[in-house]
FIPATI-823271 format. One line per field, with one value per residue (C-alpha): z, x negated, y negated; residue number from 1. Coordinates in Angstrom, 2 decimals, decimal comma. Layout:
c3 = [Z	...]
c1 = [X	...]
c2 = [Y	...]
seq = [NUM	...]
***
This chain:
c3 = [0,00	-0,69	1,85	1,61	3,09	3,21	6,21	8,66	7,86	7,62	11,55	12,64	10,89	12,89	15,83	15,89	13,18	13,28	9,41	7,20	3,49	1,54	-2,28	-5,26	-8,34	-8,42	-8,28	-6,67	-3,37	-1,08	-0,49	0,33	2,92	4,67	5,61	6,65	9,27	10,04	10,79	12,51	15,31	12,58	10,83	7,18	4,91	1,13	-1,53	-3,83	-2,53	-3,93	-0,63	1,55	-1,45	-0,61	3,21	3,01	-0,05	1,60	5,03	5,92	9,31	10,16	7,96	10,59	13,47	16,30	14,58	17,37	14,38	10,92	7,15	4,81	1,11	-1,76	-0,27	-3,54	-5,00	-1,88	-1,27	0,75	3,09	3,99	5,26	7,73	8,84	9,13	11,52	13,42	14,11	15,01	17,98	18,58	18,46	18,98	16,24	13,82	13,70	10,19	7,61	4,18	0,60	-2,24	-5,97	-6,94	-5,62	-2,92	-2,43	-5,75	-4,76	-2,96	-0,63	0,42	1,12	3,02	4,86	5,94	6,56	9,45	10,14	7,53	6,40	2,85	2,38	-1,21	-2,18	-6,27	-7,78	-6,43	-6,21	-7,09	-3,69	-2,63	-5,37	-4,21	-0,39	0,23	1,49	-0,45	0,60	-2,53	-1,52	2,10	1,00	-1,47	0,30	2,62	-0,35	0,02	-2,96	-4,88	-4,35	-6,17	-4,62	-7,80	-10,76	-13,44	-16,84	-20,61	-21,34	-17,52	-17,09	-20,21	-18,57	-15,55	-16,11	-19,43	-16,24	-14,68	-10,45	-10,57	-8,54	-10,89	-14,20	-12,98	-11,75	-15,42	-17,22	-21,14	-22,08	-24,13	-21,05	-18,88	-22,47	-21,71	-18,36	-18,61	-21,12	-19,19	-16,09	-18,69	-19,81	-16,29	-15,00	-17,99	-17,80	-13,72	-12,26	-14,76	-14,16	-10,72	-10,34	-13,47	-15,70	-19,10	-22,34	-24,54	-22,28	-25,76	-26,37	-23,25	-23,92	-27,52	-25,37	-23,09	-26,40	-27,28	-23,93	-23,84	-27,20	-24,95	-22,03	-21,41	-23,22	-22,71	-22,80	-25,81	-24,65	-28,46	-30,10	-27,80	-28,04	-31,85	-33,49	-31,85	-32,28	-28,92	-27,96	-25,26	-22,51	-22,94	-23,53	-20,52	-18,46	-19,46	-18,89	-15,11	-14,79	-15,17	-13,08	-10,26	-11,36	-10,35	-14,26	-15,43	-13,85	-14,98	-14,01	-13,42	-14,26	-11,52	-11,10	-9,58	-9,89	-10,86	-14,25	-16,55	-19,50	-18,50	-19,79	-18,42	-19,67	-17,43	-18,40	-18,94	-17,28	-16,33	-12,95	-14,32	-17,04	-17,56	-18,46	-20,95	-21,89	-23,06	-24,29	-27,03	-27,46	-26,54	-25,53	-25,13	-28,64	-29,56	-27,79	-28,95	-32,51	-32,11	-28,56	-29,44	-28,08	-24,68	-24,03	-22,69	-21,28	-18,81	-17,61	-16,76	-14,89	-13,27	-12,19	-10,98	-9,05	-7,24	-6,76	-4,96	-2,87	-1,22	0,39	2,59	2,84	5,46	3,15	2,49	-1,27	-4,08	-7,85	-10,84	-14,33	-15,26	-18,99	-19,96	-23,39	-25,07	-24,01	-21,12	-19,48	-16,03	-15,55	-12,43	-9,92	-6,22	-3,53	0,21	2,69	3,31	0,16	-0,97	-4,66	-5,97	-9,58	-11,66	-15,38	-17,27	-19,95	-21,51	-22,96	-21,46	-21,65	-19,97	-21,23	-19,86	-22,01	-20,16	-17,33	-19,20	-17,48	-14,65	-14,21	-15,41	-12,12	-9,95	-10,73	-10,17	-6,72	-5,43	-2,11	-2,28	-4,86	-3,20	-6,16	-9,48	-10,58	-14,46	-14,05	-17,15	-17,83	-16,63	-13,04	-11,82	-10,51	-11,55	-10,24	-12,92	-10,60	-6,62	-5,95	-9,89	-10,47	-13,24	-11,51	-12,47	-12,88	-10,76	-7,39	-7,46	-5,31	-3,44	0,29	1,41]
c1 = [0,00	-1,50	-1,51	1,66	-0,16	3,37	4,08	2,94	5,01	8,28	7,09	6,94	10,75	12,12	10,80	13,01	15,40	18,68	18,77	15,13	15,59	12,88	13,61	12,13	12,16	12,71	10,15	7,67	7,68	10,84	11,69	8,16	7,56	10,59	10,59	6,81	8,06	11,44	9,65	11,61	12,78	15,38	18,64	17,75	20,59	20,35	22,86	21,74	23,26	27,01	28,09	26,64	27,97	30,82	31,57	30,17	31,85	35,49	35,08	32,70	32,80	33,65	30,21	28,22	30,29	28,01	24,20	22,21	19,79	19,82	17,65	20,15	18,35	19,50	21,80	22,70	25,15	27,06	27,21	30,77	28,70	27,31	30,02	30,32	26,99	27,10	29,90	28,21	25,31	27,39	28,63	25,37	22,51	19,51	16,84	15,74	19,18	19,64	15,69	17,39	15,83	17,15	16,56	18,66	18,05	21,13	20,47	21,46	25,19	27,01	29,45	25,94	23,67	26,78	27,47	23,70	22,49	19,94	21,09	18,73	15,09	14,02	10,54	9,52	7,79	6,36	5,02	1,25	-1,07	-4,81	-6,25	-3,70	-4,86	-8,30	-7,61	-9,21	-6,45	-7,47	-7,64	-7,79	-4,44	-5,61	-9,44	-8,34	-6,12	-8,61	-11,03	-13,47	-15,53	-13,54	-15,47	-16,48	-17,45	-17,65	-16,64	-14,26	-14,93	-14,37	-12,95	-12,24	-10,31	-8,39	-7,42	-6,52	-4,51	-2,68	-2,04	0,50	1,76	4,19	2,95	4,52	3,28	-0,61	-0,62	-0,69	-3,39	-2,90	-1,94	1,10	2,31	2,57	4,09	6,82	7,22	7,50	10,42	12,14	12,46	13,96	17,04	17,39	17,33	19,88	22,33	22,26	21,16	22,58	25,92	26,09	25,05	26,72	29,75	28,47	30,53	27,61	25,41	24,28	22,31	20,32	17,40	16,92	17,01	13,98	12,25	12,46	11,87	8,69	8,06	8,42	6,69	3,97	6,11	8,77	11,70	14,11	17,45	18,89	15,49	15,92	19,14	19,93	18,40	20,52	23,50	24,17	24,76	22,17	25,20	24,85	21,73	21,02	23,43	21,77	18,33	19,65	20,38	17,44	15,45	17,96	16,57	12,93	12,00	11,40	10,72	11,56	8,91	10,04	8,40	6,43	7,66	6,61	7,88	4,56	4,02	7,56	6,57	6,37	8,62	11,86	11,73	11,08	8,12	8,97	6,92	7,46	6,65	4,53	1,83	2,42	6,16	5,55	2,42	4,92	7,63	4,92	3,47	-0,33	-2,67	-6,29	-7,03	-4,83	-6,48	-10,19	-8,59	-6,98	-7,36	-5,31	-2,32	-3,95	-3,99	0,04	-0,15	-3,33	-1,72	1,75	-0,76	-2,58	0,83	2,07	-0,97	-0,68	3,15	2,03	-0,59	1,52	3,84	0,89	-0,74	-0,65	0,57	4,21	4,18	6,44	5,45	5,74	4,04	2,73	2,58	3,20	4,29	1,32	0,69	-1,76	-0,95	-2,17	-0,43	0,20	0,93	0,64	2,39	2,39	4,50	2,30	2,70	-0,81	-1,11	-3,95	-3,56	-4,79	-5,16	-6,27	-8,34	-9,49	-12,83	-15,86	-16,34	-15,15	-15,83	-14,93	-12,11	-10,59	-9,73	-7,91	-4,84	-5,94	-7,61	-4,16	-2,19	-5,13	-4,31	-0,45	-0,91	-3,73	-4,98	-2,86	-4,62	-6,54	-8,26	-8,27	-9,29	-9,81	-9,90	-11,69	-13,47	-16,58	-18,86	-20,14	-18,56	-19,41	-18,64	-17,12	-16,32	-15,36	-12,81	-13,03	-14,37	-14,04	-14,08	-13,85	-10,16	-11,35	-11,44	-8,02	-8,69	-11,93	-11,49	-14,36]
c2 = [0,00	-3,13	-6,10	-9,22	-11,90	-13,10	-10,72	-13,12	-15,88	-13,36	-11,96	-15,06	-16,29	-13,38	-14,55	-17,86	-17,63	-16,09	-14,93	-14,03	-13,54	-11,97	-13,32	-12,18	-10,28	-6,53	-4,33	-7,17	-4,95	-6,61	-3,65	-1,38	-4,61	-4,85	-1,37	-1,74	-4,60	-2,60	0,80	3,04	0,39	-1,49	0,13	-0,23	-0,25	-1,07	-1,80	0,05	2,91	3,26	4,53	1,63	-0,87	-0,06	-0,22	-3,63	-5,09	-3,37	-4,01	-6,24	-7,04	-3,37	-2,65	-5,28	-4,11	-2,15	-3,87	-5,40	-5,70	-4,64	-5,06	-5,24	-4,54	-6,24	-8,46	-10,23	-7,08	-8,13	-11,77	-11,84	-9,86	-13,38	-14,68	-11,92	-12,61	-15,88	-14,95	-12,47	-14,77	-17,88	-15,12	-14,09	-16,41	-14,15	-14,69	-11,77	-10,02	-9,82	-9,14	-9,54	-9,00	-10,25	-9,80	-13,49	-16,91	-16,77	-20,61	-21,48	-19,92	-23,02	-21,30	-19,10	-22,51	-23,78	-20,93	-19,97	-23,86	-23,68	-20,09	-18,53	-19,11	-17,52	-16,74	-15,94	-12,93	-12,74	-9,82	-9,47	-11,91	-10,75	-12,07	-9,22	-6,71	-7,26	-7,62	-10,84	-13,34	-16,67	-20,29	-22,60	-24,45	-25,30	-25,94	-28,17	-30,16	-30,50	-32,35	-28,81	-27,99	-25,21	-22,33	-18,67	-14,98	-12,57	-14,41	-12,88	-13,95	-13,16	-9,96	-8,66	-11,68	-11,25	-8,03	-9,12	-11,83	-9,73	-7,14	-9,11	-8,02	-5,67	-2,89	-0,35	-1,69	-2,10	1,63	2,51	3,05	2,29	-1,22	0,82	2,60	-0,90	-2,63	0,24	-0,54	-4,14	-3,70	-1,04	-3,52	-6,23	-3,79	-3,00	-6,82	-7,88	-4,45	-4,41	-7,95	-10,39	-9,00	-9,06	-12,40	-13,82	-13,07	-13,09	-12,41	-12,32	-9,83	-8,14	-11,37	-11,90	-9,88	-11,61	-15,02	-13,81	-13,19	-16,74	-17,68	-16,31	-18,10	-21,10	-20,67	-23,26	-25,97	-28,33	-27,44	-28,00	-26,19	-26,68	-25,66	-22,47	-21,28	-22,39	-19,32	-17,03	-19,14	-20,64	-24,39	-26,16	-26,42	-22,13	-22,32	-24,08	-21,98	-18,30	-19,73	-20,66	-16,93	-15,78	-18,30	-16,96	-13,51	-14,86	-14,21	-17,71	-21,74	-24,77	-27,17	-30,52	-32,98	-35,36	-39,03	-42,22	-45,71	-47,07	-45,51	-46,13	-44,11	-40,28	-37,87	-36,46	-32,67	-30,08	-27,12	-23,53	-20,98	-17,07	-15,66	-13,39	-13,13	-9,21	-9,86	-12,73	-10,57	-7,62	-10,12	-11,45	-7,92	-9,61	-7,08	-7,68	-6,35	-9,06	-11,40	-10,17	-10,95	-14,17	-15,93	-18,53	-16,13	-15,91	-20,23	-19,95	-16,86	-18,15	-21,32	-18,96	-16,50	-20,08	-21,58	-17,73	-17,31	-21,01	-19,89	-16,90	-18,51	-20,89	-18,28	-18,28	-21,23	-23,54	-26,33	-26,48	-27,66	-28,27	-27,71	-29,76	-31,18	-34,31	-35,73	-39,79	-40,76	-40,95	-37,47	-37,65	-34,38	-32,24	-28,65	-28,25	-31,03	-29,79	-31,83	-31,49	-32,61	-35,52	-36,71	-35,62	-34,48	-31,43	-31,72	-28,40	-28,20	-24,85	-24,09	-20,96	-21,67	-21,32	-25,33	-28,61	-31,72	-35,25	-35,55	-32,76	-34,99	-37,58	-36,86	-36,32	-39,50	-41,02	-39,08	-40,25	-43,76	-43,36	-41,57	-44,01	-42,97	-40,07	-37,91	-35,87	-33,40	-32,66	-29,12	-28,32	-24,06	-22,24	-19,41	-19,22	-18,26	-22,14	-25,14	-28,43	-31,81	-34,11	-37,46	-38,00	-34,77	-33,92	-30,32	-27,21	-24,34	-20,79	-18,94	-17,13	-19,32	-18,74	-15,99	-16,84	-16,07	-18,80]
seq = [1	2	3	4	5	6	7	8	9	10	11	12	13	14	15	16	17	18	19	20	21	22	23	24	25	26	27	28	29	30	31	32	33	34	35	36	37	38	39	40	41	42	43	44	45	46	47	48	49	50	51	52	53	54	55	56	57	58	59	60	61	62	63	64	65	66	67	68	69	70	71	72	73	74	75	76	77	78	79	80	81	82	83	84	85	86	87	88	89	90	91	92	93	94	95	96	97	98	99	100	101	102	103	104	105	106	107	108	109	110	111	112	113	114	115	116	117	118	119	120	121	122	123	124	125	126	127	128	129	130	131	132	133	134	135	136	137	138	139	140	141	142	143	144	145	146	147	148	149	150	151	152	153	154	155	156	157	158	159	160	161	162	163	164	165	166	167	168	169	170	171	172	173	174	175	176	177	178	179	180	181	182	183	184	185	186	187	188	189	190	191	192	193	194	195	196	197	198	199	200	201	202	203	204	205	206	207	208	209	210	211	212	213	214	215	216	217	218	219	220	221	222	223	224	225	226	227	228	229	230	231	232	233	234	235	236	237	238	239	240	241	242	243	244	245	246	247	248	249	250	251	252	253	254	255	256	257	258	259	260	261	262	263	264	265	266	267	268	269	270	271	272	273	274	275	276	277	278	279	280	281	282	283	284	285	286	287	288	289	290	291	292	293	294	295	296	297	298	299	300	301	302	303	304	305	306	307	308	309	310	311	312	313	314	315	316	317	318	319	320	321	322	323	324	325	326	327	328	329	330	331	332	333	334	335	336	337	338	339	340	341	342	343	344	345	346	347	348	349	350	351	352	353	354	355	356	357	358	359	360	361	362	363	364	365	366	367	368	369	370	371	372	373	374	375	376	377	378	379	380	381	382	383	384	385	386	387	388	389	390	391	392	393	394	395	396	397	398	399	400	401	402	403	404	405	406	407	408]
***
């Protein structure tokens, strides 16, 4: 079993909190860790089961009835379970009674945020990180919010990054060997996410066309978003468009990036970024492998900054910082990837690059968000592919891919 450095931060939820959620995709290990904190002390019940479905879809507070304490496993196939709980919980204010897992964004379901406000506390948990594949719990969100010098153990370039990063998380798909046999994997999850998941969290009358969308989705990923440029091949309007895509970022597949905003600089765009949660899945979805990429490594440039923004994502579930995510680009096209902000207001910009050379230019945009955040900006990290770091300017560095998951 490999180690969630998200564990901690779920223990210590259940120590004080009524209600913890574990939300993610399927197959990204909600369930493996749940059990792991439940061990044989907590009732585990999940969903899945027919049976179990449903007692507590049919009687609900007869289901939760008896429970001093419970993990309830794919809580999403039941949500008027919820309301129950919330019930239950009101009655009896002890924290930890209820460890649920999730495969759909619950919080995105209005009578569910209502219901669970200051009840619940949802910790995210993303297919697996490589500091977790390696074992080596990394630090690049709190070092470089603290202004430290981005640092590198055993760098992975060229080819064995390819590899990784073309790899993707999910536990499942990186146990296979063959690039074909993980390619199979990866789109045998996607007809079970659109004929199982989609319709329990969404009534769809075109369900036929949803995989075809995630196709062109992946197209996209890395780009702004053009909801008519998306959906118009396949015949759908940008309101539906817009509508399907918000299904599947409930489904932890894909992220809209929004973009970042200040009143100082007038001229930045209003679009929101595309990006998958994981680098395998789009990967699969644009049938790269690295043979593909040793042909033509213009195919790998999207993929990379997906894996980059994935990898950040998965960081901060255990990171001291509490940060939010977006993407930075003015109207004459100055751009950074990534904009990290903490609570404090302090920005960490990243940008990504996939050759094995930075140049001054590179930081153009950077240099632009510096100047809109002021004393605020912290540091500005260009990641490429290569084994040094190198100081471009005060809290300006390229630094290898691969201090994503340093553990200085």
């Amino acid at each position: 079993m490999y180690p969630r450095f998200a564990k901690t931060r779920i223990e210590d939820a259940l120590a004080d909190t009524r209600v913890v959620l574990i939300a993610g995709p399927r197959q990204s290990g909600k369930t493996t860790l749940a059990t792991d904190i439940a061990a044989d002390k907590i009732p585990f019940f999940t969903l899945d089961d027919p049976t179990v479905l449903a007692a507590a879809t049919n009687d609900p507070v007869g289901f939760l009835r008896g429970l001093d304490r419970a993990v309830i496993d794919e809580i999403q196939r039941a949500p008027d379970l919820l309301l129950s709980i919330k019930t239950e919980v009101d009655r009896n204010k002890s924290p930890g009674k209820f460890l649920l897992t999730g495969s759909a964004n619950l919080m995105t379901i209005p009578k569910v945020a209502d219901s669970l406000a200051g009840r619940m506390e949802a910790v995210r948990l993303l297919p697996l990180s490589q500091s977790e594949i390696t074992g080596k719990k990394s630090n690049f969100l709190d070092n470089a919010f603290s202004r430290s010098t981005p640092t590198i153990q055993n760098a992975v370039v060229g080819q064995n990054l390819i590899e990784i990063v073309l790899a993707g998380g999910y536990p499942e798909a990186i146990s296979r060997r063959s690039w074909g046999r993980r390619q199979d994997w990866y789109h045998g999850y996607i007809d079970a996410i659109v004929q199982r998941d989609v319709r329990d969290v969404a009534q769809i009358e075109q369900i036929s066309i949803m995989p075809r969308l995630l196709s062109i989705l992946a197209e996209y990923s890395g780009q702004l978003v053009n909801y008519s440029g998306i959906g118009g091949s396949i015949g759908l309007n940008h309101v539906t468009t817009q509508k399907y895509l918000r299904i599947f970022e409930s489904l932890f597949i894909v992220h809209t990036l929004q973009p970042w905003f200040t009143n100082k600089l007038k001229r930045l765009t209003k679009s929101p970024k595309l990006h998958f949660f994981d680098a395998g899945l789009l990967a699969a979805l644009r049938d790269v492998s690295p043979d593909v990429v040793q042909k033509d490594k213009t195919t790998f440039g999207g993929i990379l900054e997906t894996f980059v923004f994935s990898e950040l994502r998965k960081i901060a579930t255990w990171s001291d910082q509490r940060c939010s995510f977006t993407h930075f680009r003015d109207k004459d096209r100055n751009e950074v990837a990534i904009v990290i902000e903490n609570r404090r207001g302090e920005v960490v910009g990243i940008e990504v690059k996939s050759s094995a050379t930075v140049m001054s230019k590179d930081f153009s945009g950077m240099r632009k968000l510096a100047e809109a955040c002021g004393d605020k900006f912290v540091q500005g990290i260009v990641l490429y592919d290569h084994d040094q770091v190198v100081p471009f300017a005060d809290d300006m560095y390229a630094a290898p891919i691969s201090s994503l998951w340093s553990s200085r």
